[in-house]
Structures are given as C-alpha cells and as structure tokens.
C-alpha positions as CSV (number, residue, x, y, z in Angstrom):
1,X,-27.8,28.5,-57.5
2,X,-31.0,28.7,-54.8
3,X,-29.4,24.9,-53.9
4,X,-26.0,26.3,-53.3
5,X,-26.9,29.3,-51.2
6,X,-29.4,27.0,-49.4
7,X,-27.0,24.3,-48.6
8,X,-24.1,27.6,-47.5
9,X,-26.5,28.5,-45.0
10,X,-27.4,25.1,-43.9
11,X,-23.5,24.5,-42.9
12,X,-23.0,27.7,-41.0
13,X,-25.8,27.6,-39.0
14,X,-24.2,24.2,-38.3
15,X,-21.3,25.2,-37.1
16,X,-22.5,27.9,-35.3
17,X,-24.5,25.8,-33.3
18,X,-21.6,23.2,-33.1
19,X,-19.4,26.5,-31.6
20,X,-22.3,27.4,-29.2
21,X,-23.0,24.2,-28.0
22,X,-19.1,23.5,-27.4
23,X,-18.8,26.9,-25.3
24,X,-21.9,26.0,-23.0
25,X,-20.1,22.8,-21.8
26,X,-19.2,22.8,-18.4
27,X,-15.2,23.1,-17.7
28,X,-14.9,19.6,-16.3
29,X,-16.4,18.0,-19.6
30,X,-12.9,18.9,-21.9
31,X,-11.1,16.9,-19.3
32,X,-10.2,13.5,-20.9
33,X,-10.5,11.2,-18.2
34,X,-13.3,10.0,-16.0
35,X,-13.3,10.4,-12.3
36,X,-12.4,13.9,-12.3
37,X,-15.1,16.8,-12.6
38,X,-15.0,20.8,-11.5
39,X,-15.3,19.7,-8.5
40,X,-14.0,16.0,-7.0
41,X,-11.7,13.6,-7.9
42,X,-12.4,9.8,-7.2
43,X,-10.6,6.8,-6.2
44,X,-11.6,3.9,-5.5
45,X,-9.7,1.7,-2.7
46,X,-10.3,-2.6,-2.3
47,X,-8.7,-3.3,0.7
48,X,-10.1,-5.6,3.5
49,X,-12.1,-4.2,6.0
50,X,-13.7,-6.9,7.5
51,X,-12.5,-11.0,8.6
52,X,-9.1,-11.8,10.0
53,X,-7.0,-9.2,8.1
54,X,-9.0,-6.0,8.2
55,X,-7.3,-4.0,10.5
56,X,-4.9,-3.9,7.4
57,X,-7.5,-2.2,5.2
58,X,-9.2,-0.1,8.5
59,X,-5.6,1.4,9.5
60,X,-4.1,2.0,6.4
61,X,-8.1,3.9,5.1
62,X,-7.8,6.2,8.3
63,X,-4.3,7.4,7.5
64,X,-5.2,8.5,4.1
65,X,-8.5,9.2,4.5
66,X,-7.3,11.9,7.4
67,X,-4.8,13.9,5.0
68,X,-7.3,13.7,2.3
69,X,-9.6,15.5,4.4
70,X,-7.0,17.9,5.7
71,X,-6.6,18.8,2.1
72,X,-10.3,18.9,1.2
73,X,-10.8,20.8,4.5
74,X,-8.2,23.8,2.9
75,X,-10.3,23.8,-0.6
76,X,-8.7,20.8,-2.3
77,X,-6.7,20.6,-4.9
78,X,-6.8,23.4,-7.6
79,X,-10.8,23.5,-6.1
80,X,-11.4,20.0,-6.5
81,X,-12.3,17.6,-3.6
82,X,-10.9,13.8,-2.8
83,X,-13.2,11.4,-2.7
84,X,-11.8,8.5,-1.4
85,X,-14.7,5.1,-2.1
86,X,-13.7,1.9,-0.5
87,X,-14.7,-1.7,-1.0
88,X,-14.0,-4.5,0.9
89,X,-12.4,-7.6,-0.1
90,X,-11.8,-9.5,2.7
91,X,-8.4,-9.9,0.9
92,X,-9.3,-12.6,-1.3
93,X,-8.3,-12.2,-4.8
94,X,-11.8,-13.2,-6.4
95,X,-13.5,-10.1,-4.5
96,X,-10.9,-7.7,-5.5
97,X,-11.0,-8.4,-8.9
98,X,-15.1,-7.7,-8.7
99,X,-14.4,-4.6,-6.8
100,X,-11.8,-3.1,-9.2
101,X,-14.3,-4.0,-12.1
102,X,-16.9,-1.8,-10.6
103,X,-14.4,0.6,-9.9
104,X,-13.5,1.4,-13.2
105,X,-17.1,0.5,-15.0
106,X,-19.3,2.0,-12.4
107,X,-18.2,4.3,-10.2
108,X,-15.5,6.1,-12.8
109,X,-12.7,6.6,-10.8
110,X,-9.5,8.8,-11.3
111,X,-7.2,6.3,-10.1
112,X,-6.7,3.1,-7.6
113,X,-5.1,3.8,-4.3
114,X,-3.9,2.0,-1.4
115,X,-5.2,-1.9,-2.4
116,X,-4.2,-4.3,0.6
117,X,-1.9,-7.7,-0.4
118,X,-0.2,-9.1,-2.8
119,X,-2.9,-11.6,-4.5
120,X,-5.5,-8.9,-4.3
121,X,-3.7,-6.1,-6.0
122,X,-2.1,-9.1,-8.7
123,X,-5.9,-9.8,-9.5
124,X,-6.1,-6.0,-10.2
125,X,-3.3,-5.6,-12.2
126,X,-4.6,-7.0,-15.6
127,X,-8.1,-5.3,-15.2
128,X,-6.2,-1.2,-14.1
129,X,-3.8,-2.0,-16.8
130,X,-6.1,-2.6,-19.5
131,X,-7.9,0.3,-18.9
132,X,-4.4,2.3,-18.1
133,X,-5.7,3.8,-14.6
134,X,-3.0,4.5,-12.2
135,X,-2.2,2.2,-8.9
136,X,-0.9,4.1,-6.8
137,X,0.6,2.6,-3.1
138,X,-0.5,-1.0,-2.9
139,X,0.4,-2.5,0.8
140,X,2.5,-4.6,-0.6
141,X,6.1,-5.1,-1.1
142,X,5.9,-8.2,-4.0
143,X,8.1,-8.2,-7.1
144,X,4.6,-8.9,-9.7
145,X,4.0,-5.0,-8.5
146,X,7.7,-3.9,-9.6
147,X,8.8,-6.5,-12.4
148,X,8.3,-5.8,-15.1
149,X,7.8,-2.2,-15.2
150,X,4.0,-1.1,-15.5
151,X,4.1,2.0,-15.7
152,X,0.6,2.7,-13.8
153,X,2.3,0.9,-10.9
154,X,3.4,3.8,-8.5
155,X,5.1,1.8,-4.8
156,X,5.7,4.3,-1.9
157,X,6.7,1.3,0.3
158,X,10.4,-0.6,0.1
159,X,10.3,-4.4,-1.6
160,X,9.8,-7.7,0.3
161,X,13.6,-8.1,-1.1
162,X,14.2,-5.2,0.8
163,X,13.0,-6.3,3.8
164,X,13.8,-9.6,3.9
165,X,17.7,-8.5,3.1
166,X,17.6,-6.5,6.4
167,X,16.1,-8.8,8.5
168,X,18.8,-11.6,6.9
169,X,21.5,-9.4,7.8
170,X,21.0,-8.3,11.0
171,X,20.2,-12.1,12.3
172,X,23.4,-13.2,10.2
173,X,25.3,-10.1,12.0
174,X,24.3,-11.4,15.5
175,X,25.3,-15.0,15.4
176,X,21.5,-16.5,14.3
177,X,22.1,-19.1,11.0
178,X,19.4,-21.7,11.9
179,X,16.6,-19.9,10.1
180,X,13.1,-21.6,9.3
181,X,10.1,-19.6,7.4
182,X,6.3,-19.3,8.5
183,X,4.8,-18.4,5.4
184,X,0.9,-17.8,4.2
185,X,0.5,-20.3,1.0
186,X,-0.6,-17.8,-1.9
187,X,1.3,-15.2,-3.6
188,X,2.0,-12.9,-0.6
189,X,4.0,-15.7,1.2
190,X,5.9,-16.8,-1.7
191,X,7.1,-13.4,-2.7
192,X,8.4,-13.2,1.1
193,X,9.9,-16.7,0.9
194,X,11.8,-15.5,-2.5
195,X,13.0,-12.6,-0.5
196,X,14.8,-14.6,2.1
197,X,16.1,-17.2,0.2
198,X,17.5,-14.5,-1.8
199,X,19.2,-13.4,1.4
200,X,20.0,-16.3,2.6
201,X,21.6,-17.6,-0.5
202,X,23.9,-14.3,-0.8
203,X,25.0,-15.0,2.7
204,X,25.8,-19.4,1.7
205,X,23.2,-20.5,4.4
206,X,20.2,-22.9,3.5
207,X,16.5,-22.4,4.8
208,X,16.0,-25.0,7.5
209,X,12.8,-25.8,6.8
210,X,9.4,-23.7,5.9
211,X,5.7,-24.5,7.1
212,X,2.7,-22.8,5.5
213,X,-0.8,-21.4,7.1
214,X,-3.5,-20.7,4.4
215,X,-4.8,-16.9,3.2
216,X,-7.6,-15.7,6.8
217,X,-6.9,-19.4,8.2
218,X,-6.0,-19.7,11.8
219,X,-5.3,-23.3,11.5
220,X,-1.5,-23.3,12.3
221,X,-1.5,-26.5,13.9
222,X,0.6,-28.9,10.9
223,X,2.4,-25.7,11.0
224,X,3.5,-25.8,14.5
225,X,4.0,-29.6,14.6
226,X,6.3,-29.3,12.1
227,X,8.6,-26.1,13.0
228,X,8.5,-27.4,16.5
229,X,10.3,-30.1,15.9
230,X,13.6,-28.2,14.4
231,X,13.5,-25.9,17.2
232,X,15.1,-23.2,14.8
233,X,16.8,-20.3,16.3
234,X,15.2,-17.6,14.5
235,X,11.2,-18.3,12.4
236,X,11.1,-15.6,9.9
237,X,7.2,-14.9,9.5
238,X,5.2,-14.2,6.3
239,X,1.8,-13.8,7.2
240,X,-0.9,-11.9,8.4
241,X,-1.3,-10.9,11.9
242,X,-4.3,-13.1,13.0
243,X,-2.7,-16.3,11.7
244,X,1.1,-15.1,12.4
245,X,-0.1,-14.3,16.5
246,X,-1.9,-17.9,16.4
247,X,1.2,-19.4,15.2
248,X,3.4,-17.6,18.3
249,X,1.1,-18.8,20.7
250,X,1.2,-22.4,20.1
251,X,4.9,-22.2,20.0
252,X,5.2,-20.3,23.0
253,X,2.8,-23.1,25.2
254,X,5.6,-26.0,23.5
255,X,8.5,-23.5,25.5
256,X,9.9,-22.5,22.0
257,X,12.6,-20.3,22.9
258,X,13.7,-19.0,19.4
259,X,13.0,-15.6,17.9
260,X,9.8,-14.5,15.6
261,X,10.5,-12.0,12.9
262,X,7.7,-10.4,10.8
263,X,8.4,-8.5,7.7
264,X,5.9,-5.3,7.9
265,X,3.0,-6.4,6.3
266,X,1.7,-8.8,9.3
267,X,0.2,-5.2,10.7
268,X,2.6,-4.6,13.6
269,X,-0.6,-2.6,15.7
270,X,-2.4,-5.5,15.1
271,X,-0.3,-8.5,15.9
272,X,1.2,-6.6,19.5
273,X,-2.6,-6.1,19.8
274,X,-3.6,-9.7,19.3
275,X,-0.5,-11.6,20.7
276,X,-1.1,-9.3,24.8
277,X,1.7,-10.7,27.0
278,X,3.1,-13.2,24.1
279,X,4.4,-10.1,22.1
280,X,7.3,-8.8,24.3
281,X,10.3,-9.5,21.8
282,X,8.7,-10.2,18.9
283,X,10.6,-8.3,15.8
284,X,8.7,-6.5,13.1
285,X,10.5,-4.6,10.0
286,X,8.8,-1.3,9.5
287,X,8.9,0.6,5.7
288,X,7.4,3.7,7.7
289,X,9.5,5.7,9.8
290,X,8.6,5.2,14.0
291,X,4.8,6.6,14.3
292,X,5.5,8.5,17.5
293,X,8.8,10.2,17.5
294,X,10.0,12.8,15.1
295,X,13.2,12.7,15.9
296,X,14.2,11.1,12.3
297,X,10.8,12.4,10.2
298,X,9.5,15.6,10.2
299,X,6.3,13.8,8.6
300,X,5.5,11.9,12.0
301,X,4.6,15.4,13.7
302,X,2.7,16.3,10.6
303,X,0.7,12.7,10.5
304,X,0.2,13.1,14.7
305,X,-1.6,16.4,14.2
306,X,-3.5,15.7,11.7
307,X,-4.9,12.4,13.0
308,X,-5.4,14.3,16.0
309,X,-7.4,17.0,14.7
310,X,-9.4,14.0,13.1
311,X,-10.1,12.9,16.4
312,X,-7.9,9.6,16.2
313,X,-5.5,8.9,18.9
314,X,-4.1,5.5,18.5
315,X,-1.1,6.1,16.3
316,X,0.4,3.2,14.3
317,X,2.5,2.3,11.4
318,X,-0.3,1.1,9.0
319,X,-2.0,4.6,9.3
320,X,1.0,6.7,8.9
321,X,1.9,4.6,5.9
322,X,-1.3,5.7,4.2
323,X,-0.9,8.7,5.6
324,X,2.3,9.4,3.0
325,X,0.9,7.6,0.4
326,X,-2.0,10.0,0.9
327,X,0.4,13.3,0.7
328,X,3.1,11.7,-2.0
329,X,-0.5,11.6,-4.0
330,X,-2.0,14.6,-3.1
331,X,1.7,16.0,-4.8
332,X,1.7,14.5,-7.8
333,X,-1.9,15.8,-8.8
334,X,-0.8,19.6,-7.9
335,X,2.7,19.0,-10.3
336,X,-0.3,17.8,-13.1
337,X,-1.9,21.2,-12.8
338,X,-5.2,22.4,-13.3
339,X,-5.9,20.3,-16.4
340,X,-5.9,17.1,-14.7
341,X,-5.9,14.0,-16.6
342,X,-3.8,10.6,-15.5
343,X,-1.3,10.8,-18.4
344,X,-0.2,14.6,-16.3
345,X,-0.8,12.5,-13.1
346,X,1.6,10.1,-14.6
347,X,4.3,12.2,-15.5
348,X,3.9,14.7,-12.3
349,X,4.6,11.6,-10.0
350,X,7.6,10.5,-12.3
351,X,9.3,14.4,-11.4
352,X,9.1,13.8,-7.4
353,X,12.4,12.9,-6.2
354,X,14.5,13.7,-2.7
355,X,16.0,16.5,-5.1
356,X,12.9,18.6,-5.3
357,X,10.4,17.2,-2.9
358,X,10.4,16.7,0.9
359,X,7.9,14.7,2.4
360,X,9.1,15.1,5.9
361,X,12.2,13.5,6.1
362,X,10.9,10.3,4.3
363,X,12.5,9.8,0.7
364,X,10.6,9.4,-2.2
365,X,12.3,8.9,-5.7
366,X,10.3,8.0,-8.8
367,X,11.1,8.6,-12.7
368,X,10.4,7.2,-15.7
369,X,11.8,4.3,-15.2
370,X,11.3,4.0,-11.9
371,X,8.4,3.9,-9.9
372,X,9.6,2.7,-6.8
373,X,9.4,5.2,-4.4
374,X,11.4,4.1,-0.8
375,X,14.1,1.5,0.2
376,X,13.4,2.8,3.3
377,X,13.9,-0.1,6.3
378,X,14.1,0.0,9.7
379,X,13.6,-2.9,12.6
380,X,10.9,-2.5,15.6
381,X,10.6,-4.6,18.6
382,X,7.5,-5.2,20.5
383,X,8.5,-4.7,24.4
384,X,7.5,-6.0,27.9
385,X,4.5,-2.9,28.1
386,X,3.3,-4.0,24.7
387,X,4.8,-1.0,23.2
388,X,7.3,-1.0,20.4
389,X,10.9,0.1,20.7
390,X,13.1,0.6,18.0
C-alpha cells in the first residue's frame, strides 16, 4: 500500500512539473515551424550578387528588401520582424544548391524568397521540397517551377510561354516571320527556346536558326558568326544581360539591321545600362507593370515612395518586381494569422485572388491548384535617350 501511495505521488508531482514547465515556455516555442520566433521571421534568398548577372540579384534584393523594411519600420507583422538573409550564387546551380542547404540546416528559415534563374532555383527545388518550405517568387518564368504542381512553388511573375507568346505575336502581327533565337545553353535558355517554338509552331512558322552563349560567358563570337550569316529579321534573345549586350554589339559593328527582342529576365536596367548608344530600339517584355508611371498601377506610386524614403532613386523593373513579390508576401503571412506556421502560410496565399485582394492594380490569382500568380505581359522599348518607352 506505502508502494502505491508512493508511486501516486511520484506521477503527480510529474505532471505538475510537466504542466509548469510547459507554461514557462516562451510563446514562439508552440509554433511548429522553424524560422519564426516572438519576434522575426526569416528567409533566406540565393540570388546572384556578384559576376556577370548580379544586378539581377542586387535589383530585385533592393525592391524587397525596401517594403520589408517599410513593414518592419510600422511594427511588422502581428509584432514580428522580416528578416530578409541573402547568399550569393553567382547564378550557378552548384552554389545555389549549397546555399539553400544552409538555409534550411543552418540558418532555420521560414521560407525561400526571391531565388534568381531558372537552373539555380531547379537545383533548389528537390532540397525546399523535401523539407516542404515554401518558394515563394523565383525570377523566373520556366515551366520546371509550374509543372507539375508543387505545391510550395508560389510564381508572382507570368511564364516564359507567356512571354514568348506575346513577343511571337506581336512580330507575326507586324509582318516579321524570319525569326532566329540567341539563347544561354542551360535550363534558362531552353525553357525560353520551348516558349517560342511553342509560338512559333501555333502560328505554322519554323525557327530559322538558333545560336547559343554559355551561363556568365561573354564569348558570343561562334554565336555571332553564325546568326550573322542568316541576317534574320527579328533575333529573339534568351540570355542574361552581360552576354545578351555583348552579343548586340558585335552584330551591330557587322551593320546587322534586324531587331533584338529580350524576354524580361535579361534585366532590362541592366542591358540599356550596358549596351549606351547600342540600346535605342532594342525590345524587352516586362512581367512588371512600367516602374515610373502610374497611370495603369496604383502599386508604381506605392514602390516610388517607398524606394524613395529608402533613399534609392534609380527606379527599374527588377526592383519593383521584388517590390510586389515583397507585399503579395507580406499578405499572405497576415491572412495566416498570429499563429504562424507555413502550412497557414500556404493556405493564406492560396485565398489571394483579384476578387479579394488589390495589390495596386497588378493582378494576383492563386488557389489550390494554382499557384501562378500573373499572366501579366506588356512590351518596352529602349529609346534614343537610353530611356524606355512603352
């Protein structure tokens, strides 16, 4: 009997202490996912930030990076912070997949945001879906990011198809069938390639011929050589800006008359930047609305205040992209509530549509089974000032 009484008291001091202990935890502890606490919530970001393409990386960081703040700078998000961690890539594949390993191991982040390319965020993709972590805007338009669904896949920006169907149809429109492709030889050039054949074969026409530059290569000289000798009327460009303004200057000194269209991802700042007085009439399609007019997107006089209370001036289509990645985002985690965790994440983004949200006069529609946000498309031309018109 003293055994049983013994053993009684044993068990509810246990629990008691079990209860006690449970109530002293701090409030961030029940939450079930890392990255968040009380007070922050972490992403992480592999983009590139140095080499040939990081002005990619550097423009589309500032844009988010600036409304994060904003937000941060009002209290956050029900009292928690953003913290925004990047790492640089360089965009090569190999690096990314290091980066997104530490990401998730060492630095126990919330979620992945705003990865730059097409092989970089592909690398990603096995190691964020293993350990179900959301990826939320990749600067990429590639199918591998929208088939087959993945549901931790969230795009904000319209498809390669999407673009490369515009562009098709507005050369096709104006009388322009003699159509060869520039294209970067990895999975970011191919997805673009796909795209306009797609287009091309809706509309019965054939590719003329293609030419390839390699990933941060400015060696476009086979390239050149080769497209030269076609004299195409229209080169349709899937590449980087570094290696895509290289390319249009060694066509330009062999009095290549034709057209150069870019789909958006060349970094249209960066290529009028590079190319100087070989850019005038060089046509870029844009998945952002135009950075410096509101007259079609509310958002544009939002992201010009903002950047210019962060003290940054030069305006551009890369930034304001991250810029509504940034604010589509910082949505989705109030819709989750207090109680944060990335299943709620999930399911908040999922219930954002033009029905119930407005982000400015920029359309975002996801759901559950679709998590492709804008088919949004528009065409931009570099003019004599170096300025672009659309």
């Amino acid at each position: 009997m003293q055994d049983f009484f013994s053993l009684r008291r044993k068990t509810v001091f246990s629990s008691i202490l079990l209860t006690i202990g449970a109530g002293c935890l701090p409030a961030a502890s029940a939450l079930a996912d890392s990255g968040v606490t009380e007070h922050k919530i972490i992403l992480g970001q592999s983009a590139a930030f140095s080499g040939p393409a990081a002005q990619l990386g550097i423009q589309l960081h500032a844009g988010a990076k600036a409304y994060f703040d904003y937000i941060n700078s009002t209290g956050g998000v029900f009292g928690r912070k953003i913290e925004l961690l990047r790492r640089d890539d360089k965009y090569e594949a190999e690096i990314a997949a290091v980066n997104t390993k530490a990401f998730i191991e060492n630095d126990d982040v919330f979620a992945l945001f705003g990865y730059v390319g097409t092989p970089t965020s592909n690398a990603a993709l096995p190691l964020f879906t293993q350990a179900k972590i959301p990826f939320f805007a990749p600067f990429t338009g590639a199918q591998s990011l929208r088939e087959p669904f993945n549901r931790q896949i969230f795009n904000i920006r319209a498809s390669y198809f999407d673009e490369t169907e515009h562009l098709v149809d507005r050369l096709v429109n104006t009388g322009l069938k003699n159509i060869a492709v520039f294209y970067q030889n990895d999975a970011y050039g191919k997805a673009g390639l796909a795209g306009v054949e797609r287009a091309l074969k809706k509309k019965e026409l054939p590719i003329i011929d293609t030419a390839t530059v390699e990933r941060n290569s400015l060696d476009v000289s086979k390239a050149v050589a080769k497209l030269i000798a076609k004299r195409p009327d229209v080169i349709i460009q899937i590449s980087a800006y570094s290696s895509c303004a290289a390319f249009i200057k060694e066509m330009r000194k062999l009095e290549y008359t034709g057209q150069f269209y870019n789909v958006s991802f060349v970094g249209s700042q960066a290529l009028a930047d590079t190319l100087g007085k070989d850019g005038p009439g060089v046509v870029i399609s844009q998945v952002v609305p135009f950075p410096w007019s509101i007259a079609n997107a509310m958002v544009v006089g939002e992201y010009t205040k903002i950047m210019n209370k962060a003290g940054i001036k030069d305006l551009n289509f890369s930034s304001l992209e991250g810029f509504i990645a940034a604010k589509v985002f910082v949505e989705g985690l109030r819709r989750a509530g207090q109680n944060l965790t990335r299943e709620k994440l999930i399911a908040a983004l999922e219930s954002i549509n033009v029905k119930n949200y407005d982000a400015g006069g920029f359309d975002i529609n996801f759901s559950p089974s679709n998590h492709n946000g804008s088919r949004y498309v528009d065409m931009t031309i570099i003019g004599k000032d170096g300025r672009f018109k659309n």
